[in-house]
C-alpha positions in Angstrom: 46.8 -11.9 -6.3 43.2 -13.8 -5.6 40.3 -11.1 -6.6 37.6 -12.3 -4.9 34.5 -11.4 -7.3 31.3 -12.0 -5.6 30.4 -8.9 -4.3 32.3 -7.0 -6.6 30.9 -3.8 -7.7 32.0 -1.0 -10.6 32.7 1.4 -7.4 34.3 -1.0 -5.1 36.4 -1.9 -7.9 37.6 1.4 -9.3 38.8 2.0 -5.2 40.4 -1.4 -5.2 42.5 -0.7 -8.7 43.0 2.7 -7.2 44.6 1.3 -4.1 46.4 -1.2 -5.9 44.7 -3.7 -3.9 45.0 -5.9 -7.6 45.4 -4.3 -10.5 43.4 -4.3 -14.2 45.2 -7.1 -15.6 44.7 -9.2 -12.3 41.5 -8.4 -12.2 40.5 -9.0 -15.8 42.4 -12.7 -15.6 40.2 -13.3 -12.7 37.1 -12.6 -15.0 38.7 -14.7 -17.9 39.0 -18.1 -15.4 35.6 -17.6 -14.4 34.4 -17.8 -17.9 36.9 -21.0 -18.6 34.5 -22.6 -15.8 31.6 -21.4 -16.2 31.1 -20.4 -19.9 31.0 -24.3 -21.3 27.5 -25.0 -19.3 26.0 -21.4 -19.6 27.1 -20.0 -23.0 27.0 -16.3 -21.7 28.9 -15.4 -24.4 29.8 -16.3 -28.3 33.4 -15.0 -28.3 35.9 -14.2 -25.8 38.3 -11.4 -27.4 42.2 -12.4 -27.5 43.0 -8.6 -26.3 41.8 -8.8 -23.1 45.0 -8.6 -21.1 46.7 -6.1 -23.7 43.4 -4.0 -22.8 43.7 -4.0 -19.2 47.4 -3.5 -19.2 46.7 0.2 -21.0 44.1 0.7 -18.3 46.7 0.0 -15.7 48.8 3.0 -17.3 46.0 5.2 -17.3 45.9 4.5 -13.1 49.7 5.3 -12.9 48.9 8.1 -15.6 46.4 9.4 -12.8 44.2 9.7 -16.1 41.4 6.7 -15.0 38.0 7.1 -15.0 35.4 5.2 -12.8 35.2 3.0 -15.8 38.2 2.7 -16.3 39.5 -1.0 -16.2 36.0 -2.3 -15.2 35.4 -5.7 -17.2 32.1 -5.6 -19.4 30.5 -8.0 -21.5 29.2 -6.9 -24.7 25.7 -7.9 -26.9 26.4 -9.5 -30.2 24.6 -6.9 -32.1 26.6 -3.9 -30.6 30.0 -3.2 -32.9 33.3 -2.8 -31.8 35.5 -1.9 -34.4 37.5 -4.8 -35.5 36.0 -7.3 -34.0 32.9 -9.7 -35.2 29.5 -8.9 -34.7 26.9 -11.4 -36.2 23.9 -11.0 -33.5 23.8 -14.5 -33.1 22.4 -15.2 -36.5 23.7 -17.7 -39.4 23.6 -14.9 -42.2 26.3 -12.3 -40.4 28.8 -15.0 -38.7 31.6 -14.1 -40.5 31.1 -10.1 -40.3 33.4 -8.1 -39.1 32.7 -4.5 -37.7 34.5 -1.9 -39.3 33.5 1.1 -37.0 32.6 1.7 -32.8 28.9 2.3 -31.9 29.0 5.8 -30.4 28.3 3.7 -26.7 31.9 1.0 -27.5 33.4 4.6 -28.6 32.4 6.1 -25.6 33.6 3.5 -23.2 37.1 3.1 -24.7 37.9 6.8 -23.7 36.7 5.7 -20.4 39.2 2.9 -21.0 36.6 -0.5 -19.8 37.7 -3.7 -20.8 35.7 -5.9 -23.2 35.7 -9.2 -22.4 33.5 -10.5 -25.4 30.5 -10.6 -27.2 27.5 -12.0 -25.4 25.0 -14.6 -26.7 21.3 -13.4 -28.0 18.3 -14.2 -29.4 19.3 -14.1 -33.1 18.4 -10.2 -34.6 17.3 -9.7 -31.1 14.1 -11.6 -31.5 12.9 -13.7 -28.8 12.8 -14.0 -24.9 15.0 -16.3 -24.1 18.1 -16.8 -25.8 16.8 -20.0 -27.6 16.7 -18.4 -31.3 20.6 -17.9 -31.2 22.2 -19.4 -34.1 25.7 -20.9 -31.2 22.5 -22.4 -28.6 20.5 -21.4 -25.9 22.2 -19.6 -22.9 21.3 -20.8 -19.8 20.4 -19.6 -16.4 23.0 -19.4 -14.0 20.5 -20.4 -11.3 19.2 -23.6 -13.0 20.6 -24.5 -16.1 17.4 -26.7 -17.1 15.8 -22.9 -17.4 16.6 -20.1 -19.9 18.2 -17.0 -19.1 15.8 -15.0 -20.7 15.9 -12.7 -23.4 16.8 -11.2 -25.9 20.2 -9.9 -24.0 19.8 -13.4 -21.8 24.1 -13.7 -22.8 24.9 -10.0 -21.1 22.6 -10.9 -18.1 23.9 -14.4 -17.1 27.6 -13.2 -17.8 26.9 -11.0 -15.2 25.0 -13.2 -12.6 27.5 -15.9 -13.2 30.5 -13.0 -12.3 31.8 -13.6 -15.9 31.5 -9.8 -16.0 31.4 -6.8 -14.0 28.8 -5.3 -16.1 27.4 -5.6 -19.5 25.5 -3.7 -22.2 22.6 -5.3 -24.4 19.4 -3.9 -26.1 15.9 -3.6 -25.3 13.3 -3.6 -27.7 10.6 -4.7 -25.8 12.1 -5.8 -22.6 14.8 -7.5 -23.7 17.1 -5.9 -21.1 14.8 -6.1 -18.1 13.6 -9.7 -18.6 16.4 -11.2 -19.1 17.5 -8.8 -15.8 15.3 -10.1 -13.5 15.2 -13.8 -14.5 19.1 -13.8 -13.6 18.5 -11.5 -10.6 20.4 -8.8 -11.5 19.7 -5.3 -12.3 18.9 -3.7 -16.2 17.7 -0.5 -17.2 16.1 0.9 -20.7 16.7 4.4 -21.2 14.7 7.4 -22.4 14.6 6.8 -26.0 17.1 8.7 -27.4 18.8 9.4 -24.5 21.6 6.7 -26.2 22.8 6.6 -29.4 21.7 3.9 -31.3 24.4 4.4 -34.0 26.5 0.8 -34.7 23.6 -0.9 -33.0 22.5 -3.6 -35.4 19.2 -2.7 -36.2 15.8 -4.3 -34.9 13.2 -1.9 -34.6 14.2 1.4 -34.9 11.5 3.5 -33.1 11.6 1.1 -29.9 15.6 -0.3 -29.3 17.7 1.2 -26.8 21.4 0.3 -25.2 21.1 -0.9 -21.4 23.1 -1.5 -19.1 22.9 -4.4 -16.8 24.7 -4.9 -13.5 24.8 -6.3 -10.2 23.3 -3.1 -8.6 21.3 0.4 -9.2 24.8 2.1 -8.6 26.8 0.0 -11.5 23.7 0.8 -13.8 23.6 4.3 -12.8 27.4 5.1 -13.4 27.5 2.7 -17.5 24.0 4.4 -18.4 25.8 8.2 -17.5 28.8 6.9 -19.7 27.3 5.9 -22.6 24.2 8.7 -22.7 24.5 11.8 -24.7 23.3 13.6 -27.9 25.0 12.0 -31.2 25.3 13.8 -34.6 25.6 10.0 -36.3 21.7 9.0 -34.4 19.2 12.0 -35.4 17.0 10.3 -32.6 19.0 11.7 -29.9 18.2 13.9 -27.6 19.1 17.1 -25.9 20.1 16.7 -22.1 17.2 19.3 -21.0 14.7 17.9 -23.5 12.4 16.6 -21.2 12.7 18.9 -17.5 12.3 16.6 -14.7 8.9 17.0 -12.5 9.3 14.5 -9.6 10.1 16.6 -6.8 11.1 15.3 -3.1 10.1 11.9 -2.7 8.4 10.2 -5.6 4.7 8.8 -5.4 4.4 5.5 -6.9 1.3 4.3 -9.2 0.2 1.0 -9.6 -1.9 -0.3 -12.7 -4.0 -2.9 -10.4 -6.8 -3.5 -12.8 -3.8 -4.9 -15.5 -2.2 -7.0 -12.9 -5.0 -8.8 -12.1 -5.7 -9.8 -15.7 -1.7 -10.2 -16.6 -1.7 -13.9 -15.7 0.8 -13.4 -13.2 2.1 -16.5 -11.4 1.1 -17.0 -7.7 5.1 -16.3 -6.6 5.1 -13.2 -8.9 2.2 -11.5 -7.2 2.9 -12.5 -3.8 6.1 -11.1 -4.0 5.0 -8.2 -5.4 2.7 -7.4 -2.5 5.9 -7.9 0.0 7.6 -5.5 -2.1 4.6 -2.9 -1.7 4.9 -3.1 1.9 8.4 -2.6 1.8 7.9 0.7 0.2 5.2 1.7 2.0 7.5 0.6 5.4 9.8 3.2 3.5 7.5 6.2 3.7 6.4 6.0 -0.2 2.4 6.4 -1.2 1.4 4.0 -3.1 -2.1 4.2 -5.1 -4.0 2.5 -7.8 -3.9 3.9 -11.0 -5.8 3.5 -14.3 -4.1 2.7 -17.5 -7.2 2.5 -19.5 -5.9 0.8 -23.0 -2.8 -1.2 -21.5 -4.2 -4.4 -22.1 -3.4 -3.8 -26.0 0.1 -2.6 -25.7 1.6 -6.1 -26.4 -0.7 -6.9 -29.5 0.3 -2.9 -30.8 3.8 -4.1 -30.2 3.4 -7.3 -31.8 2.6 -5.9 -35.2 4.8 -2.6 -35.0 8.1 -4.2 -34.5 7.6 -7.3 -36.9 7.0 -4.3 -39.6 10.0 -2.8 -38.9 12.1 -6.1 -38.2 10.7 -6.6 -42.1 12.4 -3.2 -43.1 15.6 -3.8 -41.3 16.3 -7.1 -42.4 16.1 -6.5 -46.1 19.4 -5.7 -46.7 20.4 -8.7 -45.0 19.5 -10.7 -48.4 23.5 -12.5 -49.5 24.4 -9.5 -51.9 26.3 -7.0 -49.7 27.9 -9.2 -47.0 27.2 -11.6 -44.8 26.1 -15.3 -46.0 25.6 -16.3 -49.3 24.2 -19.7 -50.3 24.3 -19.7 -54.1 20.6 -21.1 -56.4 20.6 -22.0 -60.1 19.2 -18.1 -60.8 19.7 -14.9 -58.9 16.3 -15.3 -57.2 17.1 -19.0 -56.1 20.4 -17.1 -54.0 18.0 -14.8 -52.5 15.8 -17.3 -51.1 18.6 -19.5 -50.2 20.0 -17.2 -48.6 17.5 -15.8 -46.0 15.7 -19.3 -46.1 19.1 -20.8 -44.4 21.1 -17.5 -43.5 17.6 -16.8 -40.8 16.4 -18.6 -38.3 12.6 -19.8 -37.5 11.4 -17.0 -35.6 13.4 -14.3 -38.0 11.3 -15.7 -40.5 8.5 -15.9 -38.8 8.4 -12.2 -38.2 9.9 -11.2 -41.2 6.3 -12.2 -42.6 4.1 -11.2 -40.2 5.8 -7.7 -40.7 5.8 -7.7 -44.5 2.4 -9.2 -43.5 0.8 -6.5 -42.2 3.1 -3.6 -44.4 1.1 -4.9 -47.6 -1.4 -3.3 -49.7 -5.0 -4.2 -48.2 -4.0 -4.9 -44.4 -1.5 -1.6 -43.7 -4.5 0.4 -42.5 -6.2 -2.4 -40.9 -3.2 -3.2 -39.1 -0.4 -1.4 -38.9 -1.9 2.0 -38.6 -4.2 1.4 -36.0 -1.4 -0.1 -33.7 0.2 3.2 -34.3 -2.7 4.8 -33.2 -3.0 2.7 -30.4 0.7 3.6 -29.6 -0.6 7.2 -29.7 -3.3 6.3 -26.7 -0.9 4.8 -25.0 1.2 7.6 -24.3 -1.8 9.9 -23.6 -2.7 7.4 -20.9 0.7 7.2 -19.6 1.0 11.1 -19.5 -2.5 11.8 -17.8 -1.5 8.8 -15.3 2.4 11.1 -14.4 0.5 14.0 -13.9 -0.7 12.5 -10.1 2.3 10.2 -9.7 6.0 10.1 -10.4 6.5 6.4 -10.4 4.6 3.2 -12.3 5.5 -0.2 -10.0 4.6 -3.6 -12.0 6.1 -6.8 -11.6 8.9 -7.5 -14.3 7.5 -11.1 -15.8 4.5 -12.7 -15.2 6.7 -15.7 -14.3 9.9 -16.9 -13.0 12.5 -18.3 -15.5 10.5 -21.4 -17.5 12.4 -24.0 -18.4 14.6 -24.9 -21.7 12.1 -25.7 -24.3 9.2 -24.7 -22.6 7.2 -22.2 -24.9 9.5 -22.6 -28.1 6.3 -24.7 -29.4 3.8 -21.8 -28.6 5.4 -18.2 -30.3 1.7 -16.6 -28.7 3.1 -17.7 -25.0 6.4 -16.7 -25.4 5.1 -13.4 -26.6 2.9 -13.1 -22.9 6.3 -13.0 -21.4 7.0 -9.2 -22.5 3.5 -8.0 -21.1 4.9 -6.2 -18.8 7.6 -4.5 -20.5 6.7 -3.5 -24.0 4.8 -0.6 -23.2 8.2 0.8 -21.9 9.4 1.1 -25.5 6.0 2.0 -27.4 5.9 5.2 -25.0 9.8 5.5 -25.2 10.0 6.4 -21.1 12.7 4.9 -19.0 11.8 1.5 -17.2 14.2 -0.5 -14.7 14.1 -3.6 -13.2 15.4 -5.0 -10.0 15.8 -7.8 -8.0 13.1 -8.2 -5.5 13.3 -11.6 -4.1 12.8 -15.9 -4.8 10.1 -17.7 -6.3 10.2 -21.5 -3.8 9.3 -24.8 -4.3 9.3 -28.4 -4.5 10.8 -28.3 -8.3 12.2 -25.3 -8.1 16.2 -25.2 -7.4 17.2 -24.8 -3.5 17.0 -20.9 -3.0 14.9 -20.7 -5.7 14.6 -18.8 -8.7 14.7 -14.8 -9.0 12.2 -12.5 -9.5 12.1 -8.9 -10.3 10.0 -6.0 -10.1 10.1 -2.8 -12.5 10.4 0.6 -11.7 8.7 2.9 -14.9 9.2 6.7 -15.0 8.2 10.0 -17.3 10.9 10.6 -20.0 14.5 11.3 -19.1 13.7 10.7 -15.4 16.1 7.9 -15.1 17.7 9.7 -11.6 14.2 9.2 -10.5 14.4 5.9 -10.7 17.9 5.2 -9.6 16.5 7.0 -6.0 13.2 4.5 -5.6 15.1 1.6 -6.7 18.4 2.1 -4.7 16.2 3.0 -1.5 14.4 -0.5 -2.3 17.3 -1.9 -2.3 18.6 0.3 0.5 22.0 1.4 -1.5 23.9 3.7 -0.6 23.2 7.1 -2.6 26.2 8.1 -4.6 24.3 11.2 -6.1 
């Protein structure tokens, strides 16, 4: 039968499949011809597996088995840097096409007992590095709202597979936004956990003390239910944490903060902060207090970010050097293939971070760098702490723009940087942020109905459910508990 997938959510699903209204297979061949259309002009994703259908026909048994979870036959897109065992994994760069994974990250592990089906591997900025999909080594994704504009970053593959129904949900990483951006510029929903609330085991590495799995889906309610799935402690990730390690505080109905002071020097576009002050009334309308808060050292979260996570990019990607796997281009000497190598296996903005991080790592500029951004990071969460001791919930805008277009800031690394200022601090801190949709930027040039814009929802660690309540009441869902 027809499965009609606009609208389409993880719950209404599962009840459909439970019904029989269509079954797995049906359903999962209806998300395969939307990707034959669509995928050719966006490029959600690099690969589309050749198991799909043999996938969905064992989560049909498990419905007849009465053995089916939630999950369980729900299509998902899946980053290029997360590994499912026999299948490739290259995220998106030159120097690991050909590699093939030969475990499950603890989260793919996790979501085959709840029997999902994986639809393929979503486009990326390449190692994760960007925001906006336009340093992948297989092309730029583009926005399913305007193709002319990017889909953001670095996950832009996972969230325009979703806002172009080429999946039900997806997973992708955030590192510095790289879930949420990418989240609201498609107008769709994306979460980064508590870190360590997710295993970051059979991740492909970026920078270790600030990735984190997401999930991204068309509502608070899909998020809610993949993050639950794929959260836990994990013997393999020493960074995990214990369910009760941070007690949750918010009690009845959360009172939200916002950083004013940073807002008005953020270089947010006119649509972003009028929007922004429609969704303040909104909550206000909703019975929420909303009042200024004071985030004292913000303003130097993205610069601490900017030379914390090139020095660990510079750590992660050694090993990436021709040697061990992955591409090989072969010199006249043994140091010629090493430079070959990187010099062709990375692209430009791999590089470029590469050396700034090995930049600021080196003898003479570690302290003057790299540990006073670690201090900084240090301040950061002291201001975030004393600022959650009077409120329960940080509200900013998710980008200080709408989608820009293709090509746009690839020219000026400093302005494409800007575009995380509102999410980095998120990952420095290592408290859960979310992002949802909160309405359309207009105009003359911009597409008819406009483009999306979000707004992002930051609370004290593991208070995720927090979140889930102020968002879904935003966006008046229905509360699943």
């Amino acid at each position: 039968m027809a499965v009609n997938l606009k609208g389409l959510t993880i719950r209404t699903a599962h009840e459909a499949l439970k019904k029989g209204d269509f079954s797995a297979a049906e359903l999962s061949s209806a998300y395969l011809d939307r990707i034959e259309k669509k995928n050719s002009s966006i490029n959600a994703y690099i690969e589309i597996y050749d198991d799909v259908l043999k996938q969905a026909e064992e989560a049909d048994k498990r419905f007849r088995d009465n053995t089916a979870t939630t999950l369980t036959g729900i299509p998902l897109g899946l980053k290029d840097n997360i590994l499912l065992k026999g299948k490739r994994a290259s995220a998106a760069s030159k120097i690991l096409e050909n590699y093939s994974a030969s475990y499950d990250a603890t989260v793919t592990e996790k979501l085959k007992k709840e029997g999902v089906v994986f639809l393929g591997r979503t486009n990326m900025d390449e190692f994760a590095m960007g925001s906006s999909t336009e340093n992948s080594a297989y092309g730029v994704t583009r926005n399913p709202y305007d193709e002319a504009r990017v889909a953001g970053g670095s996950s832009g593959g996972s969230a325009a597979a979703v806002a172009m129904d080429g999946a039900l949900a997806a997973l992708g990483t955030d590192t510095g936004g790289s879930v949420r951006q990418p989240a609201s510029f498609c107008g769709v929903v994306g979460l980064k956990p508590t870190y360590g609330r997710v295993s970051r085991y059979g991740i492909i590495a970026m920078g270790s003390s600030l990735d984190q799995v997401g999930a991204i889906g068309k509502t608070v309610d899909d998020v809610s239910i993949l993050y639950n799935a794929i959260r836990g402690q994990d013997s393999f990730d020493s960074t995990t944490i214990a369910e009760n390690t941070y007690p949750v505080k918010t009690k009845g109905r959360a009172r939200i903060g916002v950083p004013r002071d940073f807002l008005k020097n953020g270089g947010i576009d006119k649509a972003v902060g009028e929007n922004f002050e429609t969704v303040e009334k909104s909550l206000i309308e909703r019975g929420y207090e909303i009042e200024d808060i004071d985030l004292p050292n913000i303003s130097y979260s993205l610069a601490a970010y900017y030379i914390i996570m090139p020095a660990e990019v510079s750590s992660n990607l050694a090993r990436y050097d021709g040697m061990k796997f992955g591409f090989l281009k072969e010199g006249e000497t043994l140091k010629d293939d090493y430079f070959l190598s990187r010099g062709f296996g990375f692209g430009r903005e791999s590089r470029r971070r590469i050396i700034l991080g090995t930049y600021v790592l080196s003898s003479g500029y570690y302290d003057a760098y790299y540990n006073k951004a670690g201090e900084m990071r240090r301040i950061l969460g002291s201001d975030f702490a004393r600022a959650f001791d009077g409120i329960d919930v940080i509200l900013t805008p998710t980008t200080p723009s709408p989608a820009f277009k293709i090509g746009e800031k690839t020219a000026d690394p400093v302005a494409m940087y800007l575009e995380d200022i509102f999410t980095v601090t998120a990952n420095l801190v290592g408290i859960p942020a979310l992002t949802v949709p909160s309405g359309s930027a207009l105009g003359n040039n911009l597409p008819e109905g406009g483009l999306p814009l979000g707004v992002q929802f930051m609370g004290r660690h593991g208070e995720e459910e927090t979140l889930f309540n102020v968002a879904g009441d935003f966006l008046k869902e229905k509360h699943y508990g």
